[in-house]
VEXTOR-915956 format. One record per residue: residue number from 1; chain; x, y, z of N, C-alpha, C in turn. Coordinates in Angstrom, 1 decimal. Example, Ala and Ser with C-alpha at 12.3 -4.5 7.8 and 13.67 -1.06 7.14 Angstrom:
BEGIN
seq|mol|npx|npy|npz|capx|capy|capz|cpx|cpy|cpz
1|A|13.2|-5.7|7.8|12.3|-4.5|7.8|13.2|-3.3|7.8
2|A|12.8|-2.2|7.1|13.7|-1.1|7.1|12.9|0.0|7.9
REM end
This chain:
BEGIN
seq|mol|npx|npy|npz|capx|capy|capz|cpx|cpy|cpz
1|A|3.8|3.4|8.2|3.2|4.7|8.5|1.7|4.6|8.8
2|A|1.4|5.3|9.9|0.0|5.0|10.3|-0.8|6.6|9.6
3|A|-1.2|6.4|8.5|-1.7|8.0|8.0|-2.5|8.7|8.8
4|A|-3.5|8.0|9.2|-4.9|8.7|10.0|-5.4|9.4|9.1
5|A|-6.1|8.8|7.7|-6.6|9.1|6.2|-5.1|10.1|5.3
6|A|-5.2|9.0|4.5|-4.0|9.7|3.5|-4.5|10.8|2.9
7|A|-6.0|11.1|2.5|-6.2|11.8|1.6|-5.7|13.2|1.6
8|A|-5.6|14.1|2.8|-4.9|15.1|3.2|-3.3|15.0|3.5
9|A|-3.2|14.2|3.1|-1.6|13.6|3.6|-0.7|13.6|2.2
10|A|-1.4|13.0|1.2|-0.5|12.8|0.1|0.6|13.7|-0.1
11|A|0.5|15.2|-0.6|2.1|15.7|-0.6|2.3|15.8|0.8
12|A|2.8|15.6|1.9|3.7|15.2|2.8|4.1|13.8|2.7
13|A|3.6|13.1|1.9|3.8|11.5|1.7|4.8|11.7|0.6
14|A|4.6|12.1|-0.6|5.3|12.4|-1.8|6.5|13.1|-1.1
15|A|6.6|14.0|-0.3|7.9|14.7|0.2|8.8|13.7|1.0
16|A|7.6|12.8|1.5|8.8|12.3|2.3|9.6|11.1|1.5
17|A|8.8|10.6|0.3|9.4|9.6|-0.5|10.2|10.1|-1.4
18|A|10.1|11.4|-1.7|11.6|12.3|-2.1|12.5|12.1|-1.6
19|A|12.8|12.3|-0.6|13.9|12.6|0.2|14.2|11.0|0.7
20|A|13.7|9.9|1.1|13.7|8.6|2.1|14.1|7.6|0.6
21|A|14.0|8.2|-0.6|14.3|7.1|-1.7|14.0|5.5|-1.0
22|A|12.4|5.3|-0.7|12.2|4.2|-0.3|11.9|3.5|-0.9
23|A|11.8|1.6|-1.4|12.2|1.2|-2.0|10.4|0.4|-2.0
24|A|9.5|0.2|-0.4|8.8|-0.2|-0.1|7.8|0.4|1.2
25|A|6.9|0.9|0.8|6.4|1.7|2.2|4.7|1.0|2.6
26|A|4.9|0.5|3.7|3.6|0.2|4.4|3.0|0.9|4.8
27|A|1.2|1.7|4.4|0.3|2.1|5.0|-0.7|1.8|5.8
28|A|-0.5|2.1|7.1|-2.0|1.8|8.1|-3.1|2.8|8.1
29|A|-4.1|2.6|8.2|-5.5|3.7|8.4|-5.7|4.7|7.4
30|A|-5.6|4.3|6.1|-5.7|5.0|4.6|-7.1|5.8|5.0
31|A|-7.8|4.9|5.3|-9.2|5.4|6.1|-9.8|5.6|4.2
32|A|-9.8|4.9|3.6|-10.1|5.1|2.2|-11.0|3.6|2.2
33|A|-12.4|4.1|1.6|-13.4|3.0|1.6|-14.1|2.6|0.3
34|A|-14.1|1.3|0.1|-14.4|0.4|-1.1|-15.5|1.7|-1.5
35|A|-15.4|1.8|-2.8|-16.4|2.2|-3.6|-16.5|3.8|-3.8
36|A|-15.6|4.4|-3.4|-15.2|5.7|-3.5|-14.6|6.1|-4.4
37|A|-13.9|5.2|-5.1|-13.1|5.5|-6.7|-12.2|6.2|-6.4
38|A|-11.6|6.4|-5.0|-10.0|7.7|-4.9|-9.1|6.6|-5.1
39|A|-8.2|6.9|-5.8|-6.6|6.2|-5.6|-5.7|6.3|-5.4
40|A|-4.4|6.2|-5.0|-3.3|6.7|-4.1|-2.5|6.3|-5.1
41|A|-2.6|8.1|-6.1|-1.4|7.9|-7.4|-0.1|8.6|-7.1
42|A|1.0|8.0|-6.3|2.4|8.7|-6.4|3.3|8.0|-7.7
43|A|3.5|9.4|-8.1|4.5|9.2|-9.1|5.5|8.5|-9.2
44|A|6.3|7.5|-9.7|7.4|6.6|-9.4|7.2|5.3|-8.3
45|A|5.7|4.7|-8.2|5.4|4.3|-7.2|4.1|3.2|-7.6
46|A|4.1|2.1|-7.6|2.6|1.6|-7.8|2.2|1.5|-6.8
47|A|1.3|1.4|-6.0|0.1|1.4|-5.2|-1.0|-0.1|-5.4
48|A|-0.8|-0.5|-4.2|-1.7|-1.6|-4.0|-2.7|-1.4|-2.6
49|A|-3.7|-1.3|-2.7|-4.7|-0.7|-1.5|-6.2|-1.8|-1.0
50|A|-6.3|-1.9|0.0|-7.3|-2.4|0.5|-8.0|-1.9|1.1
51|A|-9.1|-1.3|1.0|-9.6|-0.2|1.6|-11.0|-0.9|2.4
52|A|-11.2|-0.2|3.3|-12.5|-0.6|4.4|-13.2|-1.1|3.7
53|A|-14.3|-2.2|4.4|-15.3|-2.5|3.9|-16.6|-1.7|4.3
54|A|-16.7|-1.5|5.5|-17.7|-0.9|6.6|-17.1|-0.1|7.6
55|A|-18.1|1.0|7.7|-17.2|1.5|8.8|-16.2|2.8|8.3
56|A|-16.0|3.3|9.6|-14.5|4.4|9.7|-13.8|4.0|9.4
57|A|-12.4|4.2|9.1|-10.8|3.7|9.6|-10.9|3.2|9.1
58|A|-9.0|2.4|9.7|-9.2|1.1|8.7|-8.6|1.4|7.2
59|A|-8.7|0.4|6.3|-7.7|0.3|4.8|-6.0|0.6|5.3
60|A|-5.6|-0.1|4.3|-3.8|-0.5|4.5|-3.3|-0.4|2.7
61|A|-2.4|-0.1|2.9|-2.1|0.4|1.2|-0.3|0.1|1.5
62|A|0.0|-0.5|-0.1|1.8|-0.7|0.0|1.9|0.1|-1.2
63|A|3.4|0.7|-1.1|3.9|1.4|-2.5|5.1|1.3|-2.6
64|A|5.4|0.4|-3.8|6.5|-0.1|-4.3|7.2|0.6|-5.1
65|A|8.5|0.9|-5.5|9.0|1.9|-6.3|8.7|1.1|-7.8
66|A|8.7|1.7|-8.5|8.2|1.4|-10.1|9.7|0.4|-10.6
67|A|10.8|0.8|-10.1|11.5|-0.3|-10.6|11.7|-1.4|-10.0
68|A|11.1|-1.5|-9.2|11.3|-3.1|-8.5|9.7|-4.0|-9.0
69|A|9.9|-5.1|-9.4|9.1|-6.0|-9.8|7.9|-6.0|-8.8
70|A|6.7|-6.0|-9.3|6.1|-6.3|-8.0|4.4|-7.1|-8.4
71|A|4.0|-8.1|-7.8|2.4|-8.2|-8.5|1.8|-8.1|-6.9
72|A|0.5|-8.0|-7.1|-0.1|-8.9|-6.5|-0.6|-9.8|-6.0
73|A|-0.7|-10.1|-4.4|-0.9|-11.6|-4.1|-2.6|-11.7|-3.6
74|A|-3.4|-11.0|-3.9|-5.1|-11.6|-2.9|-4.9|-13.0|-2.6
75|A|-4.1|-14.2|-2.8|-4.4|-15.5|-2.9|-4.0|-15.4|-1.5
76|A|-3.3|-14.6|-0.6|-2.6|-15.2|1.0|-3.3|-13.8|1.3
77|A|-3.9|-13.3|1.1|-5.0|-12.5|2.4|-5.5|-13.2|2.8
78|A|-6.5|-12.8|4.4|-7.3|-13.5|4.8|-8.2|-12.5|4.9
79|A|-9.8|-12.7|5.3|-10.8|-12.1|5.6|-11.1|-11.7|6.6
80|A|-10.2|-12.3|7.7|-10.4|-11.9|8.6|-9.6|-10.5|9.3
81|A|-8.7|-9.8|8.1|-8.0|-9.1|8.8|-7.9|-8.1|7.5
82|A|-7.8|-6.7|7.6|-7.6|-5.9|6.2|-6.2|-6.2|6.2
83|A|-5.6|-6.8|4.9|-4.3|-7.1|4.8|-4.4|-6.6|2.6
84|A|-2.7|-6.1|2.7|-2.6|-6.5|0.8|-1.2|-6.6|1.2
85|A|-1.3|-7.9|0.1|-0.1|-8.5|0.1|0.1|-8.8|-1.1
86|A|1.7|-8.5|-1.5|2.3|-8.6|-2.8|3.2|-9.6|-2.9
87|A|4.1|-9.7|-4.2|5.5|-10.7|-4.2|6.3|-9.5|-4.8
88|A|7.5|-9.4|-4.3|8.4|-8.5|-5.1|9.7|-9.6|-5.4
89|A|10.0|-9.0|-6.6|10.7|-10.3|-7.7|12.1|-9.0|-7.7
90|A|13.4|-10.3|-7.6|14.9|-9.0|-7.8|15.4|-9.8|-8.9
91|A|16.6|-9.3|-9.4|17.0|-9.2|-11.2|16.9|-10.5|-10.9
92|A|17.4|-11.2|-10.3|17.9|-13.0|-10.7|16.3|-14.1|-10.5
93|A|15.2|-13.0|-10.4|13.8|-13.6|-10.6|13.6|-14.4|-8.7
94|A|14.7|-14.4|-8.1|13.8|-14.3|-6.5|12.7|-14.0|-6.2
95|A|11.8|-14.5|-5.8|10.4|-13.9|-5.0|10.6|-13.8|-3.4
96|A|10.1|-12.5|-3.1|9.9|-12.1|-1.5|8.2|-11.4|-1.3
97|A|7.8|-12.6|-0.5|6.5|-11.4|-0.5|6.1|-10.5|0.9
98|A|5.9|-9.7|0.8|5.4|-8.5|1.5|4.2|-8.3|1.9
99|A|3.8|-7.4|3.1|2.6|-7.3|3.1|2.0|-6.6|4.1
100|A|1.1|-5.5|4.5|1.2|-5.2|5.9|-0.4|-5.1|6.0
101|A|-0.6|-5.1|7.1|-2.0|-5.4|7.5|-2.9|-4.8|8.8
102|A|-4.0|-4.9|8.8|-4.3|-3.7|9.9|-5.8|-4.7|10.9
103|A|-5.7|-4.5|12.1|-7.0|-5.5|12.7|-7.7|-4.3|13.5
REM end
């Protein structure tokens, strides 16, 4: 999903993850910038976010559904590109990692 700033977006985002029972959703252009303190709290959902450094635009955000395993990866970002990237883990402890990213 390309938001063009989530912040006005959120319930149309929560509606649509009502209805789409998605399991994993990639955000482009969160347009949400380090040091702002906003967070992208949907219910049933963790939220992992990388938000601009400088600048407009920009930030990428994933949301996992609360029952699927999921951490954190910073170790396979690069700096050269706004990326968050996770590992999502299924019952038998498989790792798949994920991750979407914006240039």
């Amino acid at each position: 999903m390309n938001a063009r700033s989530i912040r006005n977006k959120v319930e149309v985002l929560e509606a649509q993850l009502e209805i789409g029972k998605y399991d994993v959703v990639g955000i482009t252009e969160t347009w949400l910038q380090a040091g702002q303190g906003w967070e992208l709290n949907i219910q049933g959902y963790t939220s992992y976010l990388k938000d601009r450094q400088v600048g407009r635009g920009g930030g990428v955000a994933l949301l996992v559904r609360n029952e699927i395993q999921s951490i954190a990866r910073g170790d396979i970002e690069t700096g050269d590109v706004e990326s968050v990237w996770i590992e999502l883990r299924n019952c038998k402890g498989k790792k798949y990692p994920n991750g979407t990213n914006w240039t």
